[in-house]
Z-matrix of the N, CA and C atoms (Angstrom, degrees):
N
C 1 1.449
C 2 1.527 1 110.73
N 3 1.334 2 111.43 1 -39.88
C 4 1.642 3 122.06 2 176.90
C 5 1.409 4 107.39 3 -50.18
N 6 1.433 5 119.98 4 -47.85
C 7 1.771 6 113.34 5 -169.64
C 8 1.016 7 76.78 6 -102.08
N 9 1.637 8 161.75 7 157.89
C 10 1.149 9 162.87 8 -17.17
C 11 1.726 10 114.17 9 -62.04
N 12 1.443 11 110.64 10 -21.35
C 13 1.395 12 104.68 11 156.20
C 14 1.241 13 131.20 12 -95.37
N 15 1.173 14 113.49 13 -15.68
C 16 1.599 15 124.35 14 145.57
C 17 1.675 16 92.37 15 -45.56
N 18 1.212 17 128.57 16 -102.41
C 19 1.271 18 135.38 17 -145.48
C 20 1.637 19 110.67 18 -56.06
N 21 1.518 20 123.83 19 -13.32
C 22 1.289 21 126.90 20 157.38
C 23 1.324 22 95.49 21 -42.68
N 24 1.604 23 105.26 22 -78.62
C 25 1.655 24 134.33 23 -147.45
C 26 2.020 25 92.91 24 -48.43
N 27 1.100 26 111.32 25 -41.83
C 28 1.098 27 124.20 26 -176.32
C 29 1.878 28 103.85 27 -43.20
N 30 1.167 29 101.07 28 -85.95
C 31 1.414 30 134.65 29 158.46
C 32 1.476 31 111.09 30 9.55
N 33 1.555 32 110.81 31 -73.32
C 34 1.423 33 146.61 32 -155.17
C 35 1.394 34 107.61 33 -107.67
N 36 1.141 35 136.37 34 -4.90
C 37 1.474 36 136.52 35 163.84
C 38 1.708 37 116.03 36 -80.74
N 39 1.198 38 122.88 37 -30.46
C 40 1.446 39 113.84 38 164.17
C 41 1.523 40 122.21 39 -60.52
N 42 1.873 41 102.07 40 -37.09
C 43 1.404 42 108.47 41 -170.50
C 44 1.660 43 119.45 42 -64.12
N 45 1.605 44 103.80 43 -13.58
C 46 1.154 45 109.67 44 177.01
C 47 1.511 46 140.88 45 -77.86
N 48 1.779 47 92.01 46 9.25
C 49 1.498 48 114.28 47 -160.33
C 50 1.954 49 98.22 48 -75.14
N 51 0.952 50 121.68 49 -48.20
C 52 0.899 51 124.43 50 170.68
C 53 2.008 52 119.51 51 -71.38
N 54 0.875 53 104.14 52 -29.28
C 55 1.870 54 117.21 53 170.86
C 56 1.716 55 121.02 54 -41.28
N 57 0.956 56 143.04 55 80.92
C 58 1.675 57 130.73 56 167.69
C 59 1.636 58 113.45 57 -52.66
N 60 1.375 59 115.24 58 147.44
C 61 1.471 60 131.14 59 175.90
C 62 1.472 61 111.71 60 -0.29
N 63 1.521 62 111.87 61 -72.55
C 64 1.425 63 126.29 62 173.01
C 65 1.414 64 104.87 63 -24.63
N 66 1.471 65 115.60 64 -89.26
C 67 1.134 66 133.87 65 -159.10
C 68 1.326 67 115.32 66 -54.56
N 69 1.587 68 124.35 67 -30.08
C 70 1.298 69 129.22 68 160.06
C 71 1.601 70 117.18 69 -54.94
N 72 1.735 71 122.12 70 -45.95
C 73 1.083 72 122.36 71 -140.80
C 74 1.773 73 77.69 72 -82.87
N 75 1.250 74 113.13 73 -52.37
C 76 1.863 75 118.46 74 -163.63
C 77 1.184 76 85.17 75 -24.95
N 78 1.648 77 111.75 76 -78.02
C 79 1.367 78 129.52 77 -155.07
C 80 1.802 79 116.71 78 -31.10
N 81 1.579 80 86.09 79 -67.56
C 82 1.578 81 81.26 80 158.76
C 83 1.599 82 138.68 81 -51.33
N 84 1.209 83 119.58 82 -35.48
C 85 1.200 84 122.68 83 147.85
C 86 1.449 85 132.47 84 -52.31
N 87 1.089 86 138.14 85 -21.64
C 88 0.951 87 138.20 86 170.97
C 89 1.368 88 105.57 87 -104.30
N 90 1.588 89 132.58 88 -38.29
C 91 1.520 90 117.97 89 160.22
C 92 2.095 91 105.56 90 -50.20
N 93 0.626 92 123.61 91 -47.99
C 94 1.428 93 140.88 92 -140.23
C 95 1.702 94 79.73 93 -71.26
N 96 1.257 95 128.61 94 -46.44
C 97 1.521 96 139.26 95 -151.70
C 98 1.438 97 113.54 96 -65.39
N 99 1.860 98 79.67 97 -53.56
C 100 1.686 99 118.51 98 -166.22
C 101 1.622 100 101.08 99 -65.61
N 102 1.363 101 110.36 100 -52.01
C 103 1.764 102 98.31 101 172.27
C 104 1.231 103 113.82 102 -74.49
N 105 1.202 104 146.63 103 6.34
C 106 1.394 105 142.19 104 165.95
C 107 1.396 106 103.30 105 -71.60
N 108 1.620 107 129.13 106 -36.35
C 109 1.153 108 139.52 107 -114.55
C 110 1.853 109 74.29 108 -121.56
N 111 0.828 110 103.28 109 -63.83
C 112 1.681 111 129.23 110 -179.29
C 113 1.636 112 101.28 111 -38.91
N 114 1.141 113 112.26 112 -60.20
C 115 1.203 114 137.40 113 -173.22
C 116 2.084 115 110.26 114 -51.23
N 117 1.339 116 89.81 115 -48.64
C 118 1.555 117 92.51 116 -177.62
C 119 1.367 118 106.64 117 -104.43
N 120 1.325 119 128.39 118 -15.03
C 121 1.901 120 132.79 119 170.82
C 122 1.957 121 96.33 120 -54.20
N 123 1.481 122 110.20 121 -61.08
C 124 1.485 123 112.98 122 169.31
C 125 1.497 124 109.44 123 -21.99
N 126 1.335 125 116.09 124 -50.61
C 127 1.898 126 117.26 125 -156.10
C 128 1.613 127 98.32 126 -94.15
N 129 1.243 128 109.65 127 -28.29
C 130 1.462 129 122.07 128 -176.63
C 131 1.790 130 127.05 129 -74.06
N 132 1.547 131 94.37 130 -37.13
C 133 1.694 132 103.11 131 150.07
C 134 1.529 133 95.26 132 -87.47
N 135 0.802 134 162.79 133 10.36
C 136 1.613 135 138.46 134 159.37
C 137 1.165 136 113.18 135 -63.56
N 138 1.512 137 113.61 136 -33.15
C 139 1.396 138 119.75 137 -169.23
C 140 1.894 139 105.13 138 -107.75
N 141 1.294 140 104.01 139 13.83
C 142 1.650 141 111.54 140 -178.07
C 143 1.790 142 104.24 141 49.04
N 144 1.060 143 104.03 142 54.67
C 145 1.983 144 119.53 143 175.18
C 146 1.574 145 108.73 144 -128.65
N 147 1.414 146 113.08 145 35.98
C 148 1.736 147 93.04 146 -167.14
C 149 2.347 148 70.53 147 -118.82
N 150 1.611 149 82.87 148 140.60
C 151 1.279 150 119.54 149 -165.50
C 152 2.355 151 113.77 150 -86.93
N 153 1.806 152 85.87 151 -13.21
C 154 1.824 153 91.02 152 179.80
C 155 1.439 154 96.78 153 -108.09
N 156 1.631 155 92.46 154 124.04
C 157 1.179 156 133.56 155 -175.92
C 158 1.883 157 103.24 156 -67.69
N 159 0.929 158 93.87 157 -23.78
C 160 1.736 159 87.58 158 170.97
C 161 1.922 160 120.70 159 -83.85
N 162 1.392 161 89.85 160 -18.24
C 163 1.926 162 104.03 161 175.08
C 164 1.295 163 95.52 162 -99.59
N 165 1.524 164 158.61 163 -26.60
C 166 1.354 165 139.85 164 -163.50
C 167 1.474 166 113.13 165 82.48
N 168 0.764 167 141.96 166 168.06
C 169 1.745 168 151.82 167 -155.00
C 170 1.490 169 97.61 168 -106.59
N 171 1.362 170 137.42 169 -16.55
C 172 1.763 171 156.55 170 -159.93
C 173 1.443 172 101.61 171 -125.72
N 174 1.807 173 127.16 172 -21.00
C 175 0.979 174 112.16 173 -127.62
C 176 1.563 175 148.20 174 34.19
N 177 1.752 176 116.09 175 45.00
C 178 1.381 177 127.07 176 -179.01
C 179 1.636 178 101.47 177 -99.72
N 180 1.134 179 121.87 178 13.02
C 181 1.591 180 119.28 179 -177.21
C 182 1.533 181 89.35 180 -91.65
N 183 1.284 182 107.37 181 -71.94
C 184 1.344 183 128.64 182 -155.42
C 185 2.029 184 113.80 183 -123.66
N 186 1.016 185 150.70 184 108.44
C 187 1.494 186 128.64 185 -171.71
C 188 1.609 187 102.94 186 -76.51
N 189 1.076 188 111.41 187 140.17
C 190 1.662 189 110.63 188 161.39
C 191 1.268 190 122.98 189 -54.40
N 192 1.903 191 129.33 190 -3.41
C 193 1.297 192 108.76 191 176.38
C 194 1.462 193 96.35 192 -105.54
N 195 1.617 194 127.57 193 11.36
C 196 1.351 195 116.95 194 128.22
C 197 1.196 196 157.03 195 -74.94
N 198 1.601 197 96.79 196 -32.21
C 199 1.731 198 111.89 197 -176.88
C 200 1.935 199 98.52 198 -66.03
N 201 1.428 200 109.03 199 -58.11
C 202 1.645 201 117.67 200 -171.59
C 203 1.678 202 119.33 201 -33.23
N 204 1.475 203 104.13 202 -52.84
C 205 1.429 204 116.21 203 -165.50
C 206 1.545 205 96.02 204 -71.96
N 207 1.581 206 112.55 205 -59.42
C 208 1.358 207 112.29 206 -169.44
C 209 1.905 208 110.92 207 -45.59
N 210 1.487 209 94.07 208 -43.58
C 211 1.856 210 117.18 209 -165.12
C 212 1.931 211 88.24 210 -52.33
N 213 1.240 212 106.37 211 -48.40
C 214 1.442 213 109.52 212 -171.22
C 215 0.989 214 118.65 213 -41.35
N 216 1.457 215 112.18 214 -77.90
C 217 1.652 216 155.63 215 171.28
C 218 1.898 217 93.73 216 -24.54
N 219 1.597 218 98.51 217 -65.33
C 220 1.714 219 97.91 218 -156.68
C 221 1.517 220 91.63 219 -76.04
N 222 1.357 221 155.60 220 4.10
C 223 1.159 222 139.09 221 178.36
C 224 1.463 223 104.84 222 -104.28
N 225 1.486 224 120.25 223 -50.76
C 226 1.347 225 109.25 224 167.65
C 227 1.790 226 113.80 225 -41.30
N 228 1.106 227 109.84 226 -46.27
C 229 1.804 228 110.85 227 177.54
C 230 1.524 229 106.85 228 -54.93
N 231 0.868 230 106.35 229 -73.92
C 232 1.592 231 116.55 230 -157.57
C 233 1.656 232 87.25 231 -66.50
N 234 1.389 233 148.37 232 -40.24
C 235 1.458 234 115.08 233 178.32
C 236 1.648 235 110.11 234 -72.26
N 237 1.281 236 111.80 235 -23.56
C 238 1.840 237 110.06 236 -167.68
C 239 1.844 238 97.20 237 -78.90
N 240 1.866 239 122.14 238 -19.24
C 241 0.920 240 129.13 239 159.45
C 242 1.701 241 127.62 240 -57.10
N 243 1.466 242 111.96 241 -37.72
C 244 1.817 243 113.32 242 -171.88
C 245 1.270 244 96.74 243 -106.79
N 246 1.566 245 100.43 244 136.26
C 247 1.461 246 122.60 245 160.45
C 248 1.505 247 127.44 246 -27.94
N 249 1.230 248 124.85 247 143.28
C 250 1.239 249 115.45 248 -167.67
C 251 1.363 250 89.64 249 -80.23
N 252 1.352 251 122.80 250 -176.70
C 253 1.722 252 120.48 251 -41.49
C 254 1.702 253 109.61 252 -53.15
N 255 1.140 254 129.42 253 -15.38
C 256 1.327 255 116.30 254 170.94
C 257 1.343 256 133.39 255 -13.26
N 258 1.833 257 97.75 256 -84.76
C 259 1.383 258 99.48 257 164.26
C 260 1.598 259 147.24 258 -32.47
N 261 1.304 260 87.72 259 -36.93
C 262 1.672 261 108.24 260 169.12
C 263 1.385 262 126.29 261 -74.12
N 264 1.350 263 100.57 262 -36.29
C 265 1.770 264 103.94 263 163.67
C 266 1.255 265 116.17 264 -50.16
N 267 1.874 266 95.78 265 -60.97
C 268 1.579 267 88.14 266 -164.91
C 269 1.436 268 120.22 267 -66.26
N 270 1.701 269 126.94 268 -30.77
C 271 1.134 270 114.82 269 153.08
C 272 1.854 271 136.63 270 -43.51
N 273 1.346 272 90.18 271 -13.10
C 274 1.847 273 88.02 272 -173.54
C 275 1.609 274 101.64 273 -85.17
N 276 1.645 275 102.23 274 -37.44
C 277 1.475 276 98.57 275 171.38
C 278 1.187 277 150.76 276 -67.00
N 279 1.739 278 81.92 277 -24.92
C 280 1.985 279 100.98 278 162.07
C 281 1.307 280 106.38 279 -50.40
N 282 1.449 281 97.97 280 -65.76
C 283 1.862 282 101.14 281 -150.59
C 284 2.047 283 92.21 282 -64.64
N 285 0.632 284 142.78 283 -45.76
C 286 1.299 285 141.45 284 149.62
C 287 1.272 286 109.83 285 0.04
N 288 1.674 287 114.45 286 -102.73
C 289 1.361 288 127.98 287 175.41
C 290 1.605 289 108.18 288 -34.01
N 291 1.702 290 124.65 289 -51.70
C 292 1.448 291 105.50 290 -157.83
C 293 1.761 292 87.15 291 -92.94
N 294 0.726 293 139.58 292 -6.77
C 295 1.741 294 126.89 293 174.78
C 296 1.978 295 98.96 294 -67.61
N 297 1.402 296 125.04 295 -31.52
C 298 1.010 297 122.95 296 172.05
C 299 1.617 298 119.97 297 -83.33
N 300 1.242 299 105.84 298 -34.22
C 301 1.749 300 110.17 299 171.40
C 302 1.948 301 101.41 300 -58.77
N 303 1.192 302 100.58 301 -52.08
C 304 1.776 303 104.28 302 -176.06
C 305 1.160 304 109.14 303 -49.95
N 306 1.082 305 117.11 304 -62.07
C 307 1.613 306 133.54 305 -179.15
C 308 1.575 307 104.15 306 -66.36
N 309 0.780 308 145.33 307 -39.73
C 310 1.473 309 134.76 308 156.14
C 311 1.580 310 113.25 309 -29.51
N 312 1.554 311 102.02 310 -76.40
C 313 1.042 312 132.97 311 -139.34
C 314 2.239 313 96.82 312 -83.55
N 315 1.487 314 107.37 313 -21.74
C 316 1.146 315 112.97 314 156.00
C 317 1.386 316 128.72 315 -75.31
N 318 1.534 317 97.36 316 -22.13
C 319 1.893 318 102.17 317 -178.76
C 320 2.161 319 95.23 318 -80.68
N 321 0.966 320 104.91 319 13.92
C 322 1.673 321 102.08 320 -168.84
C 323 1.699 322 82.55 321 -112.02
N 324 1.232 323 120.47 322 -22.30
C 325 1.556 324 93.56 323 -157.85
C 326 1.365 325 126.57 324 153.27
N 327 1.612 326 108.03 325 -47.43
C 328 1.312 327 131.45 326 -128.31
C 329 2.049 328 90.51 327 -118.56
N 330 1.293 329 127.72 328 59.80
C 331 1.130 330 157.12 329 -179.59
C 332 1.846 331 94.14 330 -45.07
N 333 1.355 332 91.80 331 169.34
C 334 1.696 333 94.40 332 169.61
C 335 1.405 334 114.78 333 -136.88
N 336 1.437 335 108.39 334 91.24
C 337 1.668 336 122.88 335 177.39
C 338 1.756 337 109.86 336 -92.92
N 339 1.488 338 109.82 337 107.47
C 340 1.576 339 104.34 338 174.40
C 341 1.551 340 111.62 339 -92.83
């Protein structure tokens, strides 16, 4: 998980050449979320309890050290893709939604130790 977020981080640091403060920090926020999220989905299919129907309840649909990186990748695109304020929404709503998936999913148990 360590070098595939290296190689995210990799990824997404050129795109920022054009990005002001804002648009960096979202990003990070919503990267920042997504491996929290990533982080405990791993322990959460361990026990066949993960709730997205696109990963499977085992993760046998999809594994989370696919869905995460890709989830990353295509959101940094598609917000550095829509017009502002666009982009910025949808980043506010990410970190939104997964600050509540984390926090859910920590009130179950499922903590975030790296």
């Amino acid at each position: 998980m360590k070098r595939t977020t290296a190689l995210i981080l990799a990824i997404m640091i050129p795109s920022t050449a054009q990005a002001d403060n804002v648009d960096i920090a979202l990003q990070l926020g919503v990267t920042a979320t997504l491996l929290a999220d990533w982080h405990q989905t791993r322990r959460i299919t361990a026990n066949c309890l993960e709730a997205n129907p696109i990963m499977g309840r085992c993760g046998e649909k999809l594994s989370p050290d696919i869905y995460f990186p890709v989830a990353i990748v295509a959101h940094a695109t598609l917000a550095r893709l829509l017009p502002r304020p666009y982009g910025r929404i949808l980043q506010g709503l990410t970190i939104g939604k997964q600050l509540h998936t984390v926090g859910r999913n920590w009130s179950y148990g499922y903590t975030i130790q790296f």
